[in-house]
Kinemage of the C-alpha trace (Angstrom):
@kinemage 1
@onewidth
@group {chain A} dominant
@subgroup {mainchain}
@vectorlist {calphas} color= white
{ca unk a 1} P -23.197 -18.654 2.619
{ca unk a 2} L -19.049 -19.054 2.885
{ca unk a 3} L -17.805 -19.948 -0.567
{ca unk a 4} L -14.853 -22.307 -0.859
{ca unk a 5} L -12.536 -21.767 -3.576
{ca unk a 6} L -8.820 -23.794 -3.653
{ca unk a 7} L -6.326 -21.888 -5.329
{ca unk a 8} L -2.785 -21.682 -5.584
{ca unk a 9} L -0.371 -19.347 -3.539
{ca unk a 10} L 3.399 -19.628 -3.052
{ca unk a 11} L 3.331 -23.308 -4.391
{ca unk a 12} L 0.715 -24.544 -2.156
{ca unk a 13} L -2.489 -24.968 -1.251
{ca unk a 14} L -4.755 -22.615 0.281
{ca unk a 15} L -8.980 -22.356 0.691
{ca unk a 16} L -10.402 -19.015 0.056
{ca unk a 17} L -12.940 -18.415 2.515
{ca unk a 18} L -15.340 -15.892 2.806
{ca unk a 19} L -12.683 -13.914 -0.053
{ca unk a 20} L -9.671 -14.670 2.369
{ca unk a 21} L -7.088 -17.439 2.015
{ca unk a 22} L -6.854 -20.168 4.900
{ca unk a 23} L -3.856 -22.547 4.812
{ca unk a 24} L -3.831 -26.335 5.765
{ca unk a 25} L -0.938 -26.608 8.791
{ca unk a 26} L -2.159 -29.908 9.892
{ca unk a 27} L -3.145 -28.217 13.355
{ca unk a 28} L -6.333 -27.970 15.119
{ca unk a 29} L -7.485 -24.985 12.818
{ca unk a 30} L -6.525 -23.514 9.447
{ca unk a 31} L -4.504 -19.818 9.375
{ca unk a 32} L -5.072 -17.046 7.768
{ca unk a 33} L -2.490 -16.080 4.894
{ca unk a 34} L -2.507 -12.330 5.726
{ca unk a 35} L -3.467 -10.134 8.353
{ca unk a 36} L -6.466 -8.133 8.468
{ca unk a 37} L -6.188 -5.579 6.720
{ca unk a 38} L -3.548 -6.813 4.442
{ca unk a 39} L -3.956 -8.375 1.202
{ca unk a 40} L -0.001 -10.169 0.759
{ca unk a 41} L 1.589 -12.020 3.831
{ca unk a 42} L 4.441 -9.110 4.079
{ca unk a 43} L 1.624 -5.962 4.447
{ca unk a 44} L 1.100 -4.811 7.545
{ca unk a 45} L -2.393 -4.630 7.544
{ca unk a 46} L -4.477 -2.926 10.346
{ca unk a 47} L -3.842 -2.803 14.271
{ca unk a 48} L -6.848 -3.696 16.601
{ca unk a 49} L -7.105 -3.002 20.757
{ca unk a 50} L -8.140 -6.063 22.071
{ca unk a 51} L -11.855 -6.748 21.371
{ca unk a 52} L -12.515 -3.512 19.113
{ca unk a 53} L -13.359 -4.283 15.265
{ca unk a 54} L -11.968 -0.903 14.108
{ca unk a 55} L -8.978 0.595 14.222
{ca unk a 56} L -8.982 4.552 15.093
{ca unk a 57} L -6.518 7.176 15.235
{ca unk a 58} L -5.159 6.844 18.870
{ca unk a 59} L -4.403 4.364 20.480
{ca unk a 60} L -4.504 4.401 24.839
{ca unk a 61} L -7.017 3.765 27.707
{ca unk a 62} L -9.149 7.112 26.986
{ca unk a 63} L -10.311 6.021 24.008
{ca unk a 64} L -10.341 1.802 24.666
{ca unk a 65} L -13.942 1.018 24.276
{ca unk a 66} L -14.006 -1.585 27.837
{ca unk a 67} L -12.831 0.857 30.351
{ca unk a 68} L -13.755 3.658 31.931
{ca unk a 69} L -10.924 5.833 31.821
{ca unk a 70} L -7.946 3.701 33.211
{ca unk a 71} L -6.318 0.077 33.442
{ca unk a 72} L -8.109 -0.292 36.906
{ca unk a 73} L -11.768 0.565 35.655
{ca unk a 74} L -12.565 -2.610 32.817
{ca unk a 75} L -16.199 -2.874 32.170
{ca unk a 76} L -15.598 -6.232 29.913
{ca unk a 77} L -13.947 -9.271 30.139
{ca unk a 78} L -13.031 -8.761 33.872
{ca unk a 79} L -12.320 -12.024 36.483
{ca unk a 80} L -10.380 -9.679 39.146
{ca unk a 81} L -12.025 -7.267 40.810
{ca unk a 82} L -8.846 -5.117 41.282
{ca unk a 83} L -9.302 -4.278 37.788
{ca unk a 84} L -13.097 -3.387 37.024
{ca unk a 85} L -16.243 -4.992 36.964
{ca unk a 86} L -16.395 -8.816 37.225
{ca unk a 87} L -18.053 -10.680 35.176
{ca unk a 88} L -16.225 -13.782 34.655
{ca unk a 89} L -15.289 -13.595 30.599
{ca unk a 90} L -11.748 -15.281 29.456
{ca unk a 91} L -12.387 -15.247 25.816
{ca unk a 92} L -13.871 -12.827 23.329
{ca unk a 93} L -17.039 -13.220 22.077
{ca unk a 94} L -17.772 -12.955 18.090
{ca unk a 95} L -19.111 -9.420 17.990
{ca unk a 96} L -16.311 -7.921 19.858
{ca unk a 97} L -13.530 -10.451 17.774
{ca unk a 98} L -11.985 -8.199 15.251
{ca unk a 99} L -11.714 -11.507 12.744
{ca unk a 100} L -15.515 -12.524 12.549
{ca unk a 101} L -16.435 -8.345 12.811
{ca unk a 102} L -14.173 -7.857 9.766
{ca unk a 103} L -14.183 -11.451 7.602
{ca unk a 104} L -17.171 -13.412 8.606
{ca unk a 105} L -18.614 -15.388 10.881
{ca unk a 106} L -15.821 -18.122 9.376
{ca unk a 107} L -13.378 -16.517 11.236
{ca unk a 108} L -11.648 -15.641 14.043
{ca unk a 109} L -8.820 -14.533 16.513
{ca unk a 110} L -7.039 -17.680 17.646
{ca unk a 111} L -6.773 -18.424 21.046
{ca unk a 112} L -3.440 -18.675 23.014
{ca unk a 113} L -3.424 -22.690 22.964
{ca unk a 114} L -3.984 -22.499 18.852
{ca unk a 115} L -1.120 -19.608 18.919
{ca unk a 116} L 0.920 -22.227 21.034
{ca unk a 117} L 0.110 -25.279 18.927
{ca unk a 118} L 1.516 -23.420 15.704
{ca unk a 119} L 4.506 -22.638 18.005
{ca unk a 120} L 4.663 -26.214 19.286
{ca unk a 121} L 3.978 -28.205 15.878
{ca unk a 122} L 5.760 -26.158 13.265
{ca unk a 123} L 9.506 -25.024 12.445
{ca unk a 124} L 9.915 -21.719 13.233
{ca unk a 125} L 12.284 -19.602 10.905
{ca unk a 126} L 13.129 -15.938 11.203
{ca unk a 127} L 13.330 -13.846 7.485
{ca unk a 128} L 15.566 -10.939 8.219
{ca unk a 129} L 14.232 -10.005 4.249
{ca unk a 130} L 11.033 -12.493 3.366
{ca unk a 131} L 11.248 -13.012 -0.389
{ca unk a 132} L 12.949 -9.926 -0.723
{ca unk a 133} L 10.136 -7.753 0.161
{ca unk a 134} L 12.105 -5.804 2.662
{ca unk a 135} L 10.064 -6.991 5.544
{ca unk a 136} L 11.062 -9.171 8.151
{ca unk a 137} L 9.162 -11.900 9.957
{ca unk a 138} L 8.925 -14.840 10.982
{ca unk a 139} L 8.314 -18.128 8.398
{ca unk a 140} L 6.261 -20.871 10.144
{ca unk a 141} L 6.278 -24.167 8.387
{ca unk a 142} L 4.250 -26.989 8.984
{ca unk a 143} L 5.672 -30.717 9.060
{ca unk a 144} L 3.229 -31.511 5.562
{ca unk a 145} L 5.388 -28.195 3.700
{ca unk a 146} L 2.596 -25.653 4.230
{ca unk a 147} L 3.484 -22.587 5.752
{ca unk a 148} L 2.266 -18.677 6.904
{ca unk a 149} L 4.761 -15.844 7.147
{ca unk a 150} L 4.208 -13.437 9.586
{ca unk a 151} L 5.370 -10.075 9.341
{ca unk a 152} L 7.464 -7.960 12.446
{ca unk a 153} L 5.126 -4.978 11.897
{ca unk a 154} L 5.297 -3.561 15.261
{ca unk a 155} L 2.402 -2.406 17.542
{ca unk a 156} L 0.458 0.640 18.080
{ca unk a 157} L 0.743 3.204 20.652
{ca unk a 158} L -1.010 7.199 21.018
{ca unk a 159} L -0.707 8.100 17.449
{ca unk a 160} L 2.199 6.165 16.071
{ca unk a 161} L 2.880 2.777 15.063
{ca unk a 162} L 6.260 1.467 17.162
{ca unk a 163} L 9.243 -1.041 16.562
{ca unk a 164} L 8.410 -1.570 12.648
{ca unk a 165} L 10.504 -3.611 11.191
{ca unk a 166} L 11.925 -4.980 14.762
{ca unk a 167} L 9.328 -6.995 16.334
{ca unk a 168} L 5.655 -8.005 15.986
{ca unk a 169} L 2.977 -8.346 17.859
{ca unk a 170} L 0.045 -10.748 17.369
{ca unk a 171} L -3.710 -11.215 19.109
{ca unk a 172} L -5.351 -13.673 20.739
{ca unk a 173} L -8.820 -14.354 21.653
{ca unk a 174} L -7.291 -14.919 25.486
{ca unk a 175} L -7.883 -12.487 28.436
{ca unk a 176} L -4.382 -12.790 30.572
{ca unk a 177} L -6.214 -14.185 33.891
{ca unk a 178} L -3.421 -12.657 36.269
{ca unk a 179} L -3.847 -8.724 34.772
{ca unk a 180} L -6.959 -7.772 33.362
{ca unk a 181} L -5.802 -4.987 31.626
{ca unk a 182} L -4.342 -6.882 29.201
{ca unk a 183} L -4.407 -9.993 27.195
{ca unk a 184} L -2.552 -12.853 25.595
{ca unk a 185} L -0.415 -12.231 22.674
{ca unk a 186} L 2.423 -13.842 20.444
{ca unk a 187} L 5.679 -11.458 20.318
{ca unk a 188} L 8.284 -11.959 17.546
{ca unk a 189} L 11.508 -10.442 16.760
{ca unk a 190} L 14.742 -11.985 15.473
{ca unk a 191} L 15.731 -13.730 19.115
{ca unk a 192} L 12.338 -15.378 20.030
{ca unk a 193} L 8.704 -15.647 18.683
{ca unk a 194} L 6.894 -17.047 21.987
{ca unk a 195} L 3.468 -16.198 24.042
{ca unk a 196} L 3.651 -12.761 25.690
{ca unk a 197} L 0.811 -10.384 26.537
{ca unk a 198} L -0.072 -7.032 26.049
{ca unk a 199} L -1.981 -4.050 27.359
{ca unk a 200} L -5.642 -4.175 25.845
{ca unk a 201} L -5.375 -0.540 24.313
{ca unk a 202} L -2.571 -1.547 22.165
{ca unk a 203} L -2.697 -1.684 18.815
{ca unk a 204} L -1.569 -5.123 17.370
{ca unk a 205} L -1.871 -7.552 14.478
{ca unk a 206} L -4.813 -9.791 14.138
{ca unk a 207} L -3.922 -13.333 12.031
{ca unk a 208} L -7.035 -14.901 11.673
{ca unk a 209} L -8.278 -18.842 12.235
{ca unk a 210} L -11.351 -20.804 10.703
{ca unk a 211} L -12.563 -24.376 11.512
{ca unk a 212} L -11.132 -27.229 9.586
C-alpha cells in the first residue's frame, strides 16, 4: 500500500510517496525531488548502469550485468543484431528499472519523451552555487512555480566518479535504437542541459517519475 502524505519543501508542494517526495510540474508525470540515493536535491546520491538496481564498485562492460564481455555481445534489450542478441526491447522493464527496484512499484526511470517534456515545458536555469550548497545544477521550473533542481554530479567510470561538479548525467528508461550499447540520457553542464546518450556500463544519476 503507497501512502500519500503532502508536505511542505522549499515553499511548495510536494506528495511523499512510498517515503519519497514527488513534485507537481504540471507535466505528464510527477518528479522526484532527489535522486536515488540522495535524501536533499543537491546530494549526489547513487550511480546506476543502465538497467542494474545496485550500484557496485566498478564500473565497465566486464562487470555490466547484459553483456557478455563487450559492447558487441548484449544479451538484453537488443533490436540490432550487430550488437548481441535480438530480442526486440526499447524500454526497461520494472525489475531491471533502478527506480521501482529501489522505491516501489510507484516509481520509475522516466523515459526520454518525459525527460524531453520537462525540457520542453519548463524554464531551464543553471545554479553555478544552488542555495549556496556549493553544488551546481540545473533549476527546472514549471510554468505553475513548482520546480526540481538537479545536481551536475558527474558520471561513473572503472572506479572513480568523473566531471563532479562540471556536468551531470541523468537516466532514462530508453534504449538508444541506433547503438545498442547504450541508452538515452539527459546531459547538463553550464552551456546546455539537452537529450544525449550514454554507454550502458556507465554509472549515472537516476531522477525518478510516478503517475499523476
Amino acid at each position: 500500500m503507497s501512502l500519500y502524505v503532502s508536505v511542505s519543501v522549499f515553499a511548495q508542494k510536494t506528495e511523499e510517496i512510498d517515503g519519497h517526495k514527488a513534485v507537481d510540474l504540471g507535466l505528464s508525470v510527477k518528479w522526484a525531488t532527489c535522486n536515488i540515493g540522495a535524501n536533499k536535491p543537491a546530494e549526489a546520491g547513487d550511480y546506476f548502469s543502465w538497467g542494474e538496481v545496485k550500484t557496485k564498485k566498478v564500473y565497465d562492460w566486464k562487470n555490466y550485468a547484459y553483456c557478455s564481455g563487450g559492447a558487441k555481445s548484449i544479451t538484453k534489450y537488443c533490436v540490432l543484431p550487430a550488437y548481441g542478441s535480438t530480442d526486440g526491447r526499447k524500454e526497461l522493464g520494472s525489475a531491471d528499472d533502478a527506480a521501482s527496484a529501489n522505491w516501489g512499484s510507484e516509481w520509475r526511470t522516466p523515459t526520454m519523451e518525459e525527460f524531453n517534456e520537462l525540457m520542453k515545458k519548463c524554464k531551464v536555469k543553471w545554479m553555478p552555487n544552488y542555495r549556496n550548497t556549493g553544488v551546481p545544477g540545473y533549476k527546472v521550473t514549471a510554468k505553475n512555480g513548482n520546480f526540481i533542481f538537479l545536481p551536475a554530479v558527474g558520471f561513473y567510470q572503472l572506479q572513480r566518479t568523473e566531471d563532479v561538479g562540471k556536468c551531470g548525467h541523468y537516466a532514462t528508461s530508453t534504449l538508444y535504437e541506433k547503438s545498442n550499447d547504450s541508452a538515452y540520457s539527459v546531459i547538463l553542464d553550464a552551456a546546455r542541459m539537452e537529450g544525449s546518450f550514454d554507454y550502458r556500463y556507465y554509472g549515472i544519476s537516476v531522477r525518478p517519475v510516478t503517475a499523476k
